[in-house]
N, C-alpha and C positions, 0 to 999 in steps of 0.2 A: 258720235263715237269718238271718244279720245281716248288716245295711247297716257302711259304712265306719266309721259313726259307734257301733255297736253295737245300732242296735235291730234287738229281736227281730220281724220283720215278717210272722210268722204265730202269736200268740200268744196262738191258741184255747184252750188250757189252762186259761187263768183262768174262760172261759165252761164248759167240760166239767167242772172239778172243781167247778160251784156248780149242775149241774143236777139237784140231787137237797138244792136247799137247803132243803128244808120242804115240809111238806105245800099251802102254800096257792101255792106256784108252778103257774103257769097255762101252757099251751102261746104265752099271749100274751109274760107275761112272758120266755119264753124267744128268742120272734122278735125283741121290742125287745131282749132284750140282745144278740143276732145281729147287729142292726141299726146299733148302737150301736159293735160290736164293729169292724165295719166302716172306718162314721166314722173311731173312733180310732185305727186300724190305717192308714186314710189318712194320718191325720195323722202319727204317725209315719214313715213313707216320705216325705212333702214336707217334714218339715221334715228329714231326715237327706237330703235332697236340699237343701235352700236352704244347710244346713251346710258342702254338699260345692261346691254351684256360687258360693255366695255371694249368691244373690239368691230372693229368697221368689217365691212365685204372687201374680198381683193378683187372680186368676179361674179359674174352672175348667170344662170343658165336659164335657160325661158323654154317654153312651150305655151301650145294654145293658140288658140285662134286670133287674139290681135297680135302676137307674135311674127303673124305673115306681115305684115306694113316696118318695110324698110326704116321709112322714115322716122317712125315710134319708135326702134329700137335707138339706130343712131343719137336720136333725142336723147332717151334716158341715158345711154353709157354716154352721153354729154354733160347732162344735167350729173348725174351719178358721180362719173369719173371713174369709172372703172371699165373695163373690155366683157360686153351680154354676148353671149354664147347663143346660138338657135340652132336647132338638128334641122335635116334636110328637112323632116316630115313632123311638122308644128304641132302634131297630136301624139307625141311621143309618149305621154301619159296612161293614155288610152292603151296601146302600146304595150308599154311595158305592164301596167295590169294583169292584160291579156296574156304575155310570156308568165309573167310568176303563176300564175293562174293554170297554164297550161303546165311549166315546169313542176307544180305541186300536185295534179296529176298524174306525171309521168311521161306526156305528150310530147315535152322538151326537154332537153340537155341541158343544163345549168352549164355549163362548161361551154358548149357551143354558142349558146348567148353574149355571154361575157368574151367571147373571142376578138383580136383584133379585126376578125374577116367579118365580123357581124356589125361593126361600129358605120353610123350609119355618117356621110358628108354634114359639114356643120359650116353658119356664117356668122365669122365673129365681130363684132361691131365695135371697132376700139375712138375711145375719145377722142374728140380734135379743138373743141372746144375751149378756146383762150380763158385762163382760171377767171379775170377779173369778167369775164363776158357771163360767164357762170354763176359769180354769185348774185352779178344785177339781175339776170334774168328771176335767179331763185327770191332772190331778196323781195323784187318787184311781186311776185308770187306773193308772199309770206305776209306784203301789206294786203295785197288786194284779198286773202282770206281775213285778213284781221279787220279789215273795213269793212266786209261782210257783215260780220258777226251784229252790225247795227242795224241789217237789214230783219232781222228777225221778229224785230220788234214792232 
């Protein structure tokens, strides 16, 4: 799958062909790189989207279920660079469906919803990550998917 810009936007490969890197890989180590894999796989997609529309994110809101792992956030508004937003209740999706769904019925208040007293607690994840720490990380990424691409074969 590649974006306009050519990146590869599902490129688990590099994570599969390094899980069997040594005896002293841990089932930890392989979440964090899952984890990570994530992140960078974000970031690839927005920036092959700010490429295409011209204009970067200042911010990001998240929901869902790997949404709950601290960690994965912190990560990506690292890797990113921007401050990822999460509501108390990670399936806020679901959620909000459910209100417009009941609101177009009749069942709710449009007005009561959108209230300040409805706004639900939120944990915002701002960067801390040193810029040059940032791009080696991603940089190192960006080989290891491009050295991939010989595994194909």
């Amino acid at each position: 799958w590649l974006t306009r810009s050519g990146w590869l936007t599902s490129p688990f490969c590099v994570f599969v062909r390094d899980l069997n890197s040594g005896r002293y890989t841990t089932r930890a180590h392989i979440a964090r790189a899952t984890l990570e894999a994530l992140a960078f796989q974000s970031r690839g997609v927005l920036d092959a989207m700010a490429e295409d529309f011209g204009e970067k994110l200042t911010a990001l809101r998240v929901d869902g279920g790997a949404s709950a792992n601290d960690f994965m956030l912190q990560f990506q508004s690292d890797i990113l660079n921007i401050p990822i937003t999460r509501p108390a209740n990670v399936e806020s999706t679901s959620i909000g469906a459910a209100l417009a769904a009941g609101v177009h019925l009749g069942l709710f208040d449009k007005a009561a919803i959108f209230s300040a007293d409805f706004k639900q607690e939120e944990t915002v994840f701002e960067p801390s990550m040193a810029d040059d720490v940032r791009r080696a990380k991603y940089d190192k990424w960006l080989d290891a998917i491009t050295r991939s691409f010989a595994w194909a074969d």
